[in-house]
N, C-alpha and C positions, 0 to 999 in steps of 0.2 A: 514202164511208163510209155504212152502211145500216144502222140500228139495230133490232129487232121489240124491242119491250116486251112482258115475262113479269108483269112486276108493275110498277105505275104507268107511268109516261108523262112521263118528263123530256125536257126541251128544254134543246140545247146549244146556246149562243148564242157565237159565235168574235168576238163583238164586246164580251164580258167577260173581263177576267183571272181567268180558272178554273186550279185546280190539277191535274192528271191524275198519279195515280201507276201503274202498269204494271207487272206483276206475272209472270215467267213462265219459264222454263228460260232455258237459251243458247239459241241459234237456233230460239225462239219467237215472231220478228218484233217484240221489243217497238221496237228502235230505227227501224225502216217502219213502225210506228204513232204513235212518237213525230213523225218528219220527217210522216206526214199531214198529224196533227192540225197542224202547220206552216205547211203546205199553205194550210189551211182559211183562219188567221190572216192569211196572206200574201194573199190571192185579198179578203181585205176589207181591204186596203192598211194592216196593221200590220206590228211588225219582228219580226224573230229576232234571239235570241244562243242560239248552239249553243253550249256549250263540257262540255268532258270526254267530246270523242272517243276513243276505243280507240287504244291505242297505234298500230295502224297510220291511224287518221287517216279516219275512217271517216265523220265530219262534213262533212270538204272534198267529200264527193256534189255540195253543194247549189250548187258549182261548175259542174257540168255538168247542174243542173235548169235545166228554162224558164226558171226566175225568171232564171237568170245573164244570161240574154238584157237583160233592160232594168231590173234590180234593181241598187240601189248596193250592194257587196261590200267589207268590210274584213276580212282575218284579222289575227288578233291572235298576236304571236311574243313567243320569251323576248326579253331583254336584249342576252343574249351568243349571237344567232343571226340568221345571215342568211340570209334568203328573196329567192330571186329566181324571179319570176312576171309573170302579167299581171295580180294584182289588187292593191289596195292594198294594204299592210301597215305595221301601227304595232307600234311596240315596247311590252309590256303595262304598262310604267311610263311612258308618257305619254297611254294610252289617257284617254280624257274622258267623262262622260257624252252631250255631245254628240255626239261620234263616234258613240256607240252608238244616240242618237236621232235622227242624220243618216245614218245607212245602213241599207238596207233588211235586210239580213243581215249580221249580226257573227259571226264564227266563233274561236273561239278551240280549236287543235288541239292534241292530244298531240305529233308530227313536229316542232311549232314549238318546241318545247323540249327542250336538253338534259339536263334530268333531271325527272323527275314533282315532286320538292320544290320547283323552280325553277316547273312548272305550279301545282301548288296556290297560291303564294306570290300569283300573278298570278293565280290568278283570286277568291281573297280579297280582292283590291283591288278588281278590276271587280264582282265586288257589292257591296261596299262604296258604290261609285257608282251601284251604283242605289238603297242605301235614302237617297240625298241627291233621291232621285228627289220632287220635293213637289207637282209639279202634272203632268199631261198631257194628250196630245191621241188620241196611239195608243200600244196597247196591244207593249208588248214579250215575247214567248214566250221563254222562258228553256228551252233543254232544258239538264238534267243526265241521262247516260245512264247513270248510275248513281250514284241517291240518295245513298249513302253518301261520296259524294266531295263533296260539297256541306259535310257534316259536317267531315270530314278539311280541308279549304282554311278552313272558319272557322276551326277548331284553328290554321291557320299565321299568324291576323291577332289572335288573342285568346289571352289569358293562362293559362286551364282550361280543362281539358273540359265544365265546366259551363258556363262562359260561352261557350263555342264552341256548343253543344248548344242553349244559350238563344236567340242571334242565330240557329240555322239555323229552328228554332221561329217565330223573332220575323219573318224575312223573308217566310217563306210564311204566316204569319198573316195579317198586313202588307200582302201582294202586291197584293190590289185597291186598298189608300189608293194604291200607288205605279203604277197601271197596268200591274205584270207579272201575266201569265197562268205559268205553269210547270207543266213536260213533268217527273217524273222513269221511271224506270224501276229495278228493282232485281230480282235473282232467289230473293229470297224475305225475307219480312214480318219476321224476325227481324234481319234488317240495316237497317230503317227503326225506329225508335223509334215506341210508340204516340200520342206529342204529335205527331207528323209525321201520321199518316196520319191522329188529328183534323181536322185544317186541310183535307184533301182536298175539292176537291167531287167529284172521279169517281172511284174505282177500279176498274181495269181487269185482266181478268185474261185472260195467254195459256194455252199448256198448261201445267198446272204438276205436271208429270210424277211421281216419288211424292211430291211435298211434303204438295200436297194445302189445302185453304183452315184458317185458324187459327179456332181452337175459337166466336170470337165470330161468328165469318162461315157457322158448319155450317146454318144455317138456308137456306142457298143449296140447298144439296143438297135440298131440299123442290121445287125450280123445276126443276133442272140435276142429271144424271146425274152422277156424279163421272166414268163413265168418259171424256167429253163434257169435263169439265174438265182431265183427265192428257193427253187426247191431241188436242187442238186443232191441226188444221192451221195455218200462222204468218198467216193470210189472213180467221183465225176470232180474236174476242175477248167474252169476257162483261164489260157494265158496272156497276155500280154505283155511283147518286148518294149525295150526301149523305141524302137525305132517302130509302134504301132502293128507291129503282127500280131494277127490276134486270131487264136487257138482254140481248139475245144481238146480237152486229154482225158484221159481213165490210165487209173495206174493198181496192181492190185493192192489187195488188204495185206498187210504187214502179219503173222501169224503170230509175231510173238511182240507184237505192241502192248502195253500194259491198260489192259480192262479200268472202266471206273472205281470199280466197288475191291478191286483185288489188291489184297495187302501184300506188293511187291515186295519187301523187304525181309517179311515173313517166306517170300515165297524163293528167296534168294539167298536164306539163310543170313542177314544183315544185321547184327546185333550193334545199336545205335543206344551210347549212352552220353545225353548232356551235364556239362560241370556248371557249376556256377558262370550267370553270366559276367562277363568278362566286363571291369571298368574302364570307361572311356574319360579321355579328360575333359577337365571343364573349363571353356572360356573365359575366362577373367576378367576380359577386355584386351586390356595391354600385354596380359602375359595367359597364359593354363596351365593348371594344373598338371601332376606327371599319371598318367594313365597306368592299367597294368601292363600293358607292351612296352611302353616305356622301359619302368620300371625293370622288368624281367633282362631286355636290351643291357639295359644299364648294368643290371647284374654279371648278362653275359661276356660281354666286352671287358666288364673287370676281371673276372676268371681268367680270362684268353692272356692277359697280363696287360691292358691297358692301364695307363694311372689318372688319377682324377682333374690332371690340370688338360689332359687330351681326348679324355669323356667329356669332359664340359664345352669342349671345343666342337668335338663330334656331334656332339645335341643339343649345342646351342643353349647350354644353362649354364648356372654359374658353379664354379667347384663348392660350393657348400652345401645346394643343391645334389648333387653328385654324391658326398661324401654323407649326405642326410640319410640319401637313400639307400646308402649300404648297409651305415648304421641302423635302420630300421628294419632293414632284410636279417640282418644278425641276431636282432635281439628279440623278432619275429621269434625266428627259429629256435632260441632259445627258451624263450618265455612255453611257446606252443608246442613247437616239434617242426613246423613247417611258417613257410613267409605265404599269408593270403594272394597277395599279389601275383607272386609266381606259383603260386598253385593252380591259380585258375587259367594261368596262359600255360600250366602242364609242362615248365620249366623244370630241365634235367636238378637244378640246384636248389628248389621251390624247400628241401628241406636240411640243407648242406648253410653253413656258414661259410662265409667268402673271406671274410675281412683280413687282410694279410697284417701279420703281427707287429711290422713295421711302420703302419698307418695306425696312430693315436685316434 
């Protein structure tokens, strides 16, 4: 990646958690710009977490980059789906932040999940795990390949859009106390909030075909032709720092970036199979319903040898509640061979009875 400075002379340091946001048509190269700048972070021995690849899964690339060669690889899947590959894979509700700080690339895919609600839901959790983030040593590059889902997956962990709005603000504020650097990319300025693109240290822009750059940014056009702006080859990017430097770069083509039409998963050998979707609970009002995470939880924690007066404490229901649920997990298994509930969260005990002989 080669940068000539038009106006001032900023230096980008890939051993700081900087924020890049990416600005440009479809097939403007911003997500080859994104996995680069990747590149760059990887080659000074920090990590990746890719996640909010394009439905077709367009993240799992970094599978068949050099790094795969001698780089530790997790993908991260739904609940109710099974992945069968050569690289590790954790279900996104027992993902750790360890995990994510002991593997050199984390990837968390569209493919691995049976429905985009069930992806956002997970990956609201896993940033959640990083702002637990309090000390570090290397820097974690977060791509979102498209800003606006970043927003949408805080919405599925928090109670308004205002507080969902607030925590995407607060992360990328944030990001340098926690050692994440963060990649996003979006196709146009009006789908990122202007508190978002505050926080930015670079903006990057591909072609950006009629849109054209937002009324605070026309002072560009003093440096840079508009026409030079609309019609940028995907291999051409203009940058701009915080502090107004502003760049013209070329970086090359990525050889093993994932094609539009190419069935990546077929080509990676990624054998993806979904379960039943997974039930969620339902609001009540005053109270909801026990979902099957719940439910499977509840199970679990009884096994481990919890008893139902400190489950009920632990989840905030009442012991009968508790004891409802066991009973119905047993006689599930009974009646059928397996409990629905913990079958589809693919619970070790989904077909085992719990119930200890000493509880009526």
């Amino acid at each position: 990646m080669k940068i000539a400075w038009v106006k001032g002379n900023a230096k980008i340091s890939f051993n700081r958690p900087n924020v890049f946001m990416i600005l440009g048509v479809r097939g403007s190269g911003k997500s080859s710009l994104l996995e680069t700048i990747g590149t760059y972070y990887l080659q000074q021995e920090h990590k990746i977490l890719d996640l909010f690849g394009s439905r077709d899964g367009e993240n799992l690339a970094w599978l068949r980059s050099p790094f795969a060669e001698d780089k530790k690889i997790l993908l991260i899947k739904g609940d109710n789906t099974d992945v069968d590959c050569s690289w590790e894979v954790k279900s996104a509700s027992n993902v750790t932040l360890w995990d994510i700080e002991n593997h050199d690339i984390t990837i968390s895919s569209s493919p691995l999940y049976s429905h985009p609600r069930i992806e956002f839901e997970a990956v609201g959790r896993i940033t959640d795990l990083v702002y637990n983030r309090l000390s570090w040593k290397k820097i974690i590059y977060m791509i979102v390949r498209e800003a606006a889902n970043l927003y949408y997956s805080r919405l599925k962990v928090e109670q308004s859009q205002l507080m969902a709005k607030a925590q995407e603000i607060y992360l990328l504020r944030e990001s340098r106390h926690m050692g994440v650097a963060v990649g996003l990319d979006t196709l146009k300025f009006t789908s990122v909030d202007i508190d978002v693109r505050a926080v930015t240290d670079f903006q990057i822009f591909k072609a950006l075909g009629l849109m054209g750059l937002p009324k605070e940014l026309s002072w560009i056009y003093a440096f840079i032709d508009p026409a030079v702006l609309r019609n940028m080859k995907p291999h051409q990017f203009i940058i701009l720092s915080r502090n107004s430097d502003l760049g013209l770069g070329v970086f090359k083509a990525i050889p093993w970036h994932k094609e539009e039409r190419e069935n990546i998963l077929k080509e990676l050998g990624i054998y993806v199979e979904h379960g039943e979707p997974i039930k969620e609970p339902i609001d009540r009002g005053k109270w909801h319903t026990v979902g099957d995470r719940e439910h499977s939880q509840i199970i679990e924690a009884y096994v481990a040898g919890f008893n139902m007066t400190t489950l009920a404490k632990k989840f905030g229901r009442s012991s009968a509640t508790i004891k409802s649920h066991i009973h119905l997990h047993d006689e599930a298994v009974e009646k059928t061979g397996f409990c629905p509930m913990c079958k589809r969260m693919k619970s070790p005990y989904a077909k085992i009875k719990v119930l200890r002989k000493s509880v009526s």
